[in-house]
BALOBA-1460 file (C-alpha; in Angstrom, 3 decimals):
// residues 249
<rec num="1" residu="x" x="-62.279" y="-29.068" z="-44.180"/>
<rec num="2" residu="x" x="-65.592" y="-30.817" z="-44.709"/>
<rec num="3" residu="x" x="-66.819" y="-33.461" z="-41.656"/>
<rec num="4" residu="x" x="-65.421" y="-36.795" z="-41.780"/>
<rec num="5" residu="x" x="-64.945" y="-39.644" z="-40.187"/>
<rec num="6" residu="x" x="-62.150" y="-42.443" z="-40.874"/>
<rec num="7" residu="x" x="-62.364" y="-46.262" z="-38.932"/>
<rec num="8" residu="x" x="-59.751" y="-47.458" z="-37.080"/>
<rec num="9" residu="x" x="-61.627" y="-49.612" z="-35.180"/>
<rec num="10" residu="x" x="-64.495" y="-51.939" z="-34.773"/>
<rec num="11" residu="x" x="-64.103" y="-54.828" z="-33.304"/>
<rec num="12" residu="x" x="-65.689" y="-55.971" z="-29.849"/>
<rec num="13" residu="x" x="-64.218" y="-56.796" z="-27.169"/>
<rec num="14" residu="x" x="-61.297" y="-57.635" z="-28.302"/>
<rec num="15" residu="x" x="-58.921" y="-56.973" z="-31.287"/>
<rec num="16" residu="x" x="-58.663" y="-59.246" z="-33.829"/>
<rec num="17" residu="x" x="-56.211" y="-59.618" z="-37.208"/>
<rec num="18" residu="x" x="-56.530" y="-56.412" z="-38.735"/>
<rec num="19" residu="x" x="-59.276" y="-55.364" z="-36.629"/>
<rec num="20" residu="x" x="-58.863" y="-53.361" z="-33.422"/>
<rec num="21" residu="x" x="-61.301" y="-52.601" z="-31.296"/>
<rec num="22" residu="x" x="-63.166" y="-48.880" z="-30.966"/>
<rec num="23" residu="x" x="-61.461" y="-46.086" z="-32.574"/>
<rec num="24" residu="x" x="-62.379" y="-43.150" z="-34.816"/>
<rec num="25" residu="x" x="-60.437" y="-40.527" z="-36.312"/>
<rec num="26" residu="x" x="-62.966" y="-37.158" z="-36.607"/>
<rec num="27" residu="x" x="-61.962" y="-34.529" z="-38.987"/>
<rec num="28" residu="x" x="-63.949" y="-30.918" z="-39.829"/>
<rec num="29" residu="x" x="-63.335" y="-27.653" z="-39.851"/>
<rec num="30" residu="x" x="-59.884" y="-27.346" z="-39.155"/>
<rec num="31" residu="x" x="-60.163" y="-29.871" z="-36.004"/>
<rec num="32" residu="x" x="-58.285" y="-33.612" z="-35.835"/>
<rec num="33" residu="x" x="-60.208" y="-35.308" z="-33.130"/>
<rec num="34" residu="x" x="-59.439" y="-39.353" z="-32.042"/>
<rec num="35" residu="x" x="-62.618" y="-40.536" z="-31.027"/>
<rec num="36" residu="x" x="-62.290" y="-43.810" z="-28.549"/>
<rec num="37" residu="x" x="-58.738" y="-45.417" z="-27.881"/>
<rec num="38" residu="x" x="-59.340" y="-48.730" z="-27.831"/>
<rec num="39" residu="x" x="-56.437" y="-51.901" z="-28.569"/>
<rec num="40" residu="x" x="-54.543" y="-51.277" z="-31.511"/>
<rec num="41" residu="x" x="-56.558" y="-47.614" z="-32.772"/>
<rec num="42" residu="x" x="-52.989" y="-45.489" z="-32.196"/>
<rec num="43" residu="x" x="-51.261" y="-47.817" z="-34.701"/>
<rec num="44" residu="x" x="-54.092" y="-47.743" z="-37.226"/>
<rec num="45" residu="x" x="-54.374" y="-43.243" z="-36.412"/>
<rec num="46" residu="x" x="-50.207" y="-43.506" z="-37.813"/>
<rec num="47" residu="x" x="-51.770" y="-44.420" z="-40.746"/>
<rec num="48" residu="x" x="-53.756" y="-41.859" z="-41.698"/>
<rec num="49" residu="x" x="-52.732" y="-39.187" z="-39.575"/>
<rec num="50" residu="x" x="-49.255" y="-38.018" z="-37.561"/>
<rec num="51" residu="x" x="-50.431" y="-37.709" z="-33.909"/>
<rec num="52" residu="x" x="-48.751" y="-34.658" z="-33.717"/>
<rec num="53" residu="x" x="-51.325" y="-33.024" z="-34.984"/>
<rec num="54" residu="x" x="-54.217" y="-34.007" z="-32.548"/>
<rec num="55" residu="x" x="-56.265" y="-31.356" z="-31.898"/>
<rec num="56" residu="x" x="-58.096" y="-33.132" z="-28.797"/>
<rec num="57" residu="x" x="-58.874" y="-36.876" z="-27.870"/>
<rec num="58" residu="x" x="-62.698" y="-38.217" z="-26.948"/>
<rec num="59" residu="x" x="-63.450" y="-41.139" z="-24.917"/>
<rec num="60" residu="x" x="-66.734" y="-42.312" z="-24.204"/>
<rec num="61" residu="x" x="-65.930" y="-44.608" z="-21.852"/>
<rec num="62" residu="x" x="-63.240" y="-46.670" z="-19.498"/>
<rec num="63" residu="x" x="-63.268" y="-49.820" z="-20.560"/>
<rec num="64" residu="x" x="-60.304" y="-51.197" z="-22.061"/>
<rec num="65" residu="x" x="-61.511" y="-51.370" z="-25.616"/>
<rec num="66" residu="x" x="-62.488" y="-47.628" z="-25.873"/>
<rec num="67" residu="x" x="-59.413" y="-46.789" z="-23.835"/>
<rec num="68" residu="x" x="-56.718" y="-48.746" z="-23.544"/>
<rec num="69" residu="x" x="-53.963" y="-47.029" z="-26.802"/>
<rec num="70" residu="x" x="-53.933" y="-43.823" z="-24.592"/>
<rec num="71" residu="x" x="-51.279" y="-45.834" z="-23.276"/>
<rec num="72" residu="x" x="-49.674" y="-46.577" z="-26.246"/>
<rec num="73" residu="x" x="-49.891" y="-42.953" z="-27.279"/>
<rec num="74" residu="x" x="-48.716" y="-41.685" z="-23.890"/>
<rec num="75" residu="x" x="-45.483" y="-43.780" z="-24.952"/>
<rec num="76" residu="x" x="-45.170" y="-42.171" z="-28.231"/>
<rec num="77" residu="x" x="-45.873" y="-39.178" z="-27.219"/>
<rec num="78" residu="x" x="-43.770" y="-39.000" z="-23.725"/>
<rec num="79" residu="x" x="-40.781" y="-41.334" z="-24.950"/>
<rec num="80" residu="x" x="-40.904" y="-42.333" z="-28.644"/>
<rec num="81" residu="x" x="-40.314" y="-38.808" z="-30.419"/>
<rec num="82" residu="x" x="-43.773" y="-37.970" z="-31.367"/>
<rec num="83" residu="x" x="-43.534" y="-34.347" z="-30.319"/>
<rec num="84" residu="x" x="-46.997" y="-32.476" z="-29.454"/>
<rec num="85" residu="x" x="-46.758" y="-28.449" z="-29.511"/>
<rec num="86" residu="x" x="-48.568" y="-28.944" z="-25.868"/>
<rec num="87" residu="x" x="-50.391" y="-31.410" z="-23.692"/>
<rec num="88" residu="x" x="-53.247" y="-32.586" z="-26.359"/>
<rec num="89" residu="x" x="-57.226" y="-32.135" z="-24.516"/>
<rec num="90" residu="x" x="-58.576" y="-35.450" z="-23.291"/>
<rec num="91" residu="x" x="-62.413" y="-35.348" z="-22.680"/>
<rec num="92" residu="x" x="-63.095" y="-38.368" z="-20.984"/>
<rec num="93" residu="x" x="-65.105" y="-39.460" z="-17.874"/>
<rec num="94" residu="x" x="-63.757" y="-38.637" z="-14.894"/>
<rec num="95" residu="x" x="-61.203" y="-41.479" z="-13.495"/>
<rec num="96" residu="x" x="-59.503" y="-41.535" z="-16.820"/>
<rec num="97" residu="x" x="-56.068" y="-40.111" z="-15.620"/>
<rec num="98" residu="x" x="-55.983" y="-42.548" z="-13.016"/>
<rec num="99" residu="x" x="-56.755" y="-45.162" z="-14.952"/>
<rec num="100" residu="x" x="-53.571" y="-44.587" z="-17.135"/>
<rec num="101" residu="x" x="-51.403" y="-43.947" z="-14.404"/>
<rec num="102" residu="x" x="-52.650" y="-47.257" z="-13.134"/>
<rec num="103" residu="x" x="-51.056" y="-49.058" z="-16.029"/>
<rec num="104" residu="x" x="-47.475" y="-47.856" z="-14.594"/>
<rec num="105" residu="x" x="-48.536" y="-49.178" z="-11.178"/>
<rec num="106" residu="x" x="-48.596" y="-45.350" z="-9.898"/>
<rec num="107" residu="x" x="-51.129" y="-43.436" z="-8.254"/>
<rec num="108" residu="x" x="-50.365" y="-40.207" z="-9.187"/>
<rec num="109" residu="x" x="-51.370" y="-38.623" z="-12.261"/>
<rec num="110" residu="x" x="-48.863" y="-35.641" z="-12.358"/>
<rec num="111" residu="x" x="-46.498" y="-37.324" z="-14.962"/>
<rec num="112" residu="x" x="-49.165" y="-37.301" z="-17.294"/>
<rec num="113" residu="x" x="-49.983" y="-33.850" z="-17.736"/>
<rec num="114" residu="x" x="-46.980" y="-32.835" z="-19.743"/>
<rec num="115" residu="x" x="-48.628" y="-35.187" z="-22.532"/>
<rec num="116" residu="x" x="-52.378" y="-35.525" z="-21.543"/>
<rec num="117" residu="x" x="-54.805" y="-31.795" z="-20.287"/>
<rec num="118" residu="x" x="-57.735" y="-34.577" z="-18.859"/>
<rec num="119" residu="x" x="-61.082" y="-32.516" z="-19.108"/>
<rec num="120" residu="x" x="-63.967" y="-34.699" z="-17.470"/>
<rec num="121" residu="x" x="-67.373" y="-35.147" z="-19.674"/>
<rec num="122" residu="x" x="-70.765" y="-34.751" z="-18.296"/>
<rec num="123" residu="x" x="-74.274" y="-34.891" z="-19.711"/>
<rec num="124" residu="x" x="-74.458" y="-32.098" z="-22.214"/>
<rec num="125" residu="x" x="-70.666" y="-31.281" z="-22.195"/>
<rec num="126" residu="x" x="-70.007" y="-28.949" z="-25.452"/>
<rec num="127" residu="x" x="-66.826" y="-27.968" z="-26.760"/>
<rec num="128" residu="x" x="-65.832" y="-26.071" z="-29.702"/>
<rec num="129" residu="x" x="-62.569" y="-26.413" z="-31.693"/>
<rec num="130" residu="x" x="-62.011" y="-24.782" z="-34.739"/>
<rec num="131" residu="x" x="-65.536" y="-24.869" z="-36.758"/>
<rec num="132" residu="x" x="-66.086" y="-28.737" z="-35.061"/>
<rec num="133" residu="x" x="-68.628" y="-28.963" z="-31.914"/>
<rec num="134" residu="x" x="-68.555" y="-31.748" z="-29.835"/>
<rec num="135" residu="x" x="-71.607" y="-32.166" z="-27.552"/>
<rec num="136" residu="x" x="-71.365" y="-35.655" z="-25.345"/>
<rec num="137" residu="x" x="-75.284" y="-36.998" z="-23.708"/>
<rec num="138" residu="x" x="-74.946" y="-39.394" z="-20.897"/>
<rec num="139" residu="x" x="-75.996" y="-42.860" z="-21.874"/>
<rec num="140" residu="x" x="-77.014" y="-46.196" z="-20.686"/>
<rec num="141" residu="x" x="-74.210" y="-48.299" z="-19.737"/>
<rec num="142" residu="x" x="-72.298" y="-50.420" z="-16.708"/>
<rec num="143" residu="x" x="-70.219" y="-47.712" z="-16.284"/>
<rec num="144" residu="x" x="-70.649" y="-44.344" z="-16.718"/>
<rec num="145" residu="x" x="-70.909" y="-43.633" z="-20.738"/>
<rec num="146" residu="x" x="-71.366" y="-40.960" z="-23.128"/>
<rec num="147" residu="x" x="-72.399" y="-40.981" z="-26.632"/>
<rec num="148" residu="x" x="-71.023" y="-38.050" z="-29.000"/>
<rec num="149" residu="x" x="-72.439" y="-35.117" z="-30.997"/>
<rec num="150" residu="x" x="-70.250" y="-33.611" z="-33.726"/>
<rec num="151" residu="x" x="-71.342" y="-30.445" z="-35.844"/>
<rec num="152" residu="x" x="-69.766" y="-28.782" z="-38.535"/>
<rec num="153" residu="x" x="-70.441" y="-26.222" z="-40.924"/>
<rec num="154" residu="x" x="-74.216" y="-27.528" z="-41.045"/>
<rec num="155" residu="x" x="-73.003" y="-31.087" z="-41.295"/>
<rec num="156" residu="x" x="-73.956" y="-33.414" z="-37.788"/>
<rec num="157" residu="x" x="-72.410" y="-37.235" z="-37.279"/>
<rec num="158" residu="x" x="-73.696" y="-38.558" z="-33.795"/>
<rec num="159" residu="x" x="-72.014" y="-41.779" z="-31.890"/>
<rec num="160" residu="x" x="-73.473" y="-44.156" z="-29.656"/>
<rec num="161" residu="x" x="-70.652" y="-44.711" z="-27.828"/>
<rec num="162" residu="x" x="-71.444" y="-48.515" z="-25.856"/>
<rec num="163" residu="x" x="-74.953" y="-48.038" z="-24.955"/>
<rec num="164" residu="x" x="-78.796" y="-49.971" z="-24.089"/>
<rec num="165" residu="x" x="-81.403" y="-48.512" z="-25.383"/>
<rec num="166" residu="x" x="-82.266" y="-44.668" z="-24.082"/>
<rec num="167" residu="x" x="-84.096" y="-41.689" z="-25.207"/>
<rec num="168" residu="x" x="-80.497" y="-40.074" z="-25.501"/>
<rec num="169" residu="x" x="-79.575" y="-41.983" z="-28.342"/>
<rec num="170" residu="x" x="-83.002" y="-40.954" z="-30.290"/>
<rec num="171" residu="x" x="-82.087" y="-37.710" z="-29.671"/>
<rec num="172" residu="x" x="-77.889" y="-37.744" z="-30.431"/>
<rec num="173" residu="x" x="-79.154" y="-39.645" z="-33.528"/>
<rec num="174" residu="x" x="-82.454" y="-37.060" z="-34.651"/>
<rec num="175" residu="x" x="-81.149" y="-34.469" z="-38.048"/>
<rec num="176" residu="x" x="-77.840" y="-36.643" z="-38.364"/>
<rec num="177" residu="x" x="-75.970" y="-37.468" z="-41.685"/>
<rec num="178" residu="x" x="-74.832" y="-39.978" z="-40.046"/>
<rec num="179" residu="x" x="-75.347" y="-42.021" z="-36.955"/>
<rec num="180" residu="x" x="-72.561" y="-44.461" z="-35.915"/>
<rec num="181" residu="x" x="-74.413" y="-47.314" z="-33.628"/>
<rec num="182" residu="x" x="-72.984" y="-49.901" z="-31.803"/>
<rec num="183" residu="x" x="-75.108" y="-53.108" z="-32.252"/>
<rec num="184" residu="x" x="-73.361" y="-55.857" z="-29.348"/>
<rec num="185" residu="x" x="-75.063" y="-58.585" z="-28.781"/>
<rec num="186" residu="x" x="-77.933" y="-60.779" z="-30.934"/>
<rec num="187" residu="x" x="-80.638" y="-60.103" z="-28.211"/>
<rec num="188" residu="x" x="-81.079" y="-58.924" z="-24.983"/>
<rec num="189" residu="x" x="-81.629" y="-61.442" z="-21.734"/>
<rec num="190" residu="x" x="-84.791" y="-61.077" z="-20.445"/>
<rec num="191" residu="x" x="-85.134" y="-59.795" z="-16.586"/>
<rec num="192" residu="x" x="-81.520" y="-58.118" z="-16.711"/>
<rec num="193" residu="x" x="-80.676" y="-54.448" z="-17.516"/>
<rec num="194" residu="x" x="-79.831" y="-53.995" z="-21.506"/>
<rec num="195" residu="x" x="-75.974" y="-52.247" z="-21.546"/>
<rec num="196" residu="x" x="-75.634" y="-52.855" z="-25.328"/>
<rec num="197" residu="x" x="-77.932" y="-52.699" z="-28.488"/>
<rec num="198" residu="x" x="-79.461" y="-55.561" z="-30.560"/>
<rec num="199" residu="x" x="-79.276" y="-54.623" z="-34.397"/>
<rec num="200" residu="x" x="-82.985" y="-54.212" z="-34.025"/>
<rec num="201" residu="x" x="-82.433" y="-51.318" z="-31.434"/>
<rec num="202" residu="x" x="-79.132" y="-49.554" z="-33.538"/>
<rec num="203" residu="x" x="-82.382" y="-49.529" z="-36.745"/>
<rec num="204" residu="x" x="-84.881" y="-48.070" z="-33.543"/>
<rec num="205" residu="x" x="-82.477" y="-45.622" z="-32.505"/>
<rec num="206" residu="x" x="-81.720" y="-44.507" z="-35.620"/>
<rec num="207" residu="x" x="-84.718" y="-43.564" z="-37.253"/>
<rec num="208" residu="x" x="-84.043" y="-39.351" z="-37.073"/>
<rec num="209" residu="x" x="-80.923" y="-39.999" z="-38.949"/>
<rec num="210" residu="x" x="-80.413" y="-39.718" z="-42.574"/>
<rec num="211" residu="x" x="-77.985" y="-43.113" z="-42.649"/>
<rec num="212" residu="x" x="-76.600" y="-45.770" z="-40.214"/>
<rec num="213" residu="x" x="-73.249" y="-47.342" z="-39.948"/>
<rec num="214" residu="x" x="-73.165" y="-50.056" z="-37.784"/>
<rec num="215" residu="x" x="-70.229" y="-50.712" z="-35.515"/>
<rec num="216" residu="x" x="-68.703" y="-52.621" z="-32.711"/>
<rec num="217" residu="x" x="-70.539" y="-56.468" z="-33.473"/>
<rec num="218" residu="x" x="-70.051" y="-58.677" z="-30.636"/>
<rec num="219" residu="x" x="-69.055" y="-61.806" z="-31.523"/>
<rec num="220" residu="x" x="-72.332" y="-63.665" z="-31.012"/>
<rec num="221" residu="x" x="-73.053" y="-62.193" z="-34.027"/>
<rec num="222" residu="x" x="-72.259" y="-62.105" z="-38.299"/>
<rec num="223" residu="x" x="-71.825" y="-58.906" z="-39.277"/>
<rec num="224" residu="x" x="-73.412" y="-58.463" z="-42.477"/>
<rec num="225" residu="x" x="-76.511" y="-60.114" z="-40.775"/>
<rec num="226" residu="x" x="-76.387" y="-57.494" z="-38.442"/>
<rec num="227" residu="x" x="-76.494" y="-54.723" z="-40.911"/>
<rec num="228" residu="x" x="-79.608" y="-56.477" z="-42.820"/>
<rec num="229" residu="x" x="-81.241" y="-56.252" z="-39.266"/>
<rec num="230" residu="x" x="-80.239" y="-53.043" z="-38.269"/>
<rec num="231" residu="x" x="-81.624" y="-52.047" z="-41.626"/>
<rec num="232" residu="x" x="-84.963" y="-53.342" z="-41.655"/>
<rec num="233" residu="x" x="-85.558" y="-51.629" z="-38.429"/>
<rec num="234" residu="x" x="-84.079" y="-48.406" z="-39.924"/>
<rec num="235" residu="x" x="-85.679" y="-48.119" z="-43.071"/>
<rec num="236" residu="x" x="-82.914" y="-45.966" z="-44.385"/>
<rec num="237" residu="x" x="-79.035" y="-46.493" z="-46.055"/>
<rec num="238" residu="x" x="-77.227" y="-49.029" z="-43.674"/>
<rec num="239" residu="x" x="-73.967" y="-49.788" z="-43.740"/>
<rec num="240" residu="x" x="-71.529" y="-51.407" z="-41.724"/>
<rec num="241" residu="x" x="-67.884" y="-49.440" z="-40.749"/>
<rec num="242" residu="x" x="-64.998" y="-51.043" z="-42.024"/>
<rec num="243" residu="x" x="-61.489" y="-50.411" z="-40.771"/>
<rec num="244" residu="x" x="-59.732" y="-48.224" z="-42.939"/>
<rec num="245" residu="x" x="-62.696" y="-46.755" z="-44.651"/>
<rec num="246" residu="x" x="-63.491" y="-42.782" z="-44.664"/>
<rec num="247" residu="x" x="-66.430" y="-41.210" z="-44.577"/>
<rec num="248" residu="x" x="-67.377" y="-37.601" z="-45.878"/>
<rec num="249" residu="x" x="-70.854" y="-36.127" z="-43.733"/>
């Protein structure tokens, strides 16, 4: 199974008509991987996909829009006849099992576990299923954030995750196919710590990548503007990721 990648979510911070907000569905050599959770991703991974078949889940971080369909797949999976062969691998920062329990107003996480195995990420974290790698670097963000590494069978996508600008993403991004970069907000505010990109810094941190698709526009911004930004930063094929769309690496 060649490396790909299919959107099922883009949209920051909130969901809008036929656009939820961060969600990926990573396939490649032999692995099915959901890549962020965020509102409204589960329904859109139905579509292409039965969650059955998950070989592990990936969250970069615990904000709501990267997150928050865990939920709604805990449901499915737990109560609404979507039967897993075993509790599917969650690599997440640590917190995330309480931050699901939290949504049923409990503080224990046991319940979870027949449905969710919650392995915590951390700088340079590397897992193998199948012929798919998956190597998370820690980076910059108001909570702690990871962006993602996949490898297959010669073939490398890299994700930002939510990030500022940080040698991490240069590096995630260096000998990609294919970088998927977040580009937030139109510019950053001048004295205060930078949590997301510009377009400008998704085409900077790009640059050791063969192409760029640009994801997760803020809503301060036009996203086909943002692309011909990005791009003239990049230098390379930029694109932006559309919901629905697939991707072969």
């Amino acid at each position: 199974m060649p490396l790909s990648l299919t959107v099922l979510g883009t949209a920051s911070p909130h969901p809008g008509p036929d656009r939820p907000t961060s969600g990926y569905l990573l396939r490649g050599g032999g692995a099915e991987v959901w890549v962020d959770a965020g509102f409204g991703t589960f329904a859109e991974l139905r579509r292409h996909m039965d969650p059955a078949r998950l070989t592990a889940i990936w969250v970069s971080h615990l904000h709501a829009d990267h997150c928050a369909d865990l939920l709604a797949a805990h449901y499915a999976f737990a109560y609404g006849g979507v039967t897993l062969a075993g509790p599917v691998p969650v690599y997440a920062p640590e917190g995330c099992d309480r931050r699901i329990a939290g949504f049923f107003g409990r503080t224990d996480v046991e319940f979870l576990r027949d449905v969710f195995d919650f392995r915590p990420l951390y700088d340079g974290h590397s897992v193998r299923h199948w012929n798919l790698t998956l190597t998370a670097r820690a980076v910059v963000h108001d909570v702690e954030a990871y962006g993602l590494r996949a490898e297959c069978q010669g073939s490398v996508l890299a994700y930002s995750g939510d990030s500022g600008p940080c040698d991490a993403l240069g590096e995630l991004a260096r000998g990609a196919d294919l970088f998927v970069c977040e580009a937030d907000i139109d510019r950053g505010r001048e004295g205060e710590r930078q949590v997301h990109l510009t377009p400008e810094d998704a085409g900077a941190c790009a640059k050791g990548a063969r192409e760029l698709l640009v994801t997760h526009v803020g809503p301060s911004l036009d996203r086909e503007e943002a692309v011909e930004r990005a791009a003239a930063v990049f230098g390379g094929p930029t694109s932006m990721a559309r919901e629905g769309e697939t991707r072969t690496v």
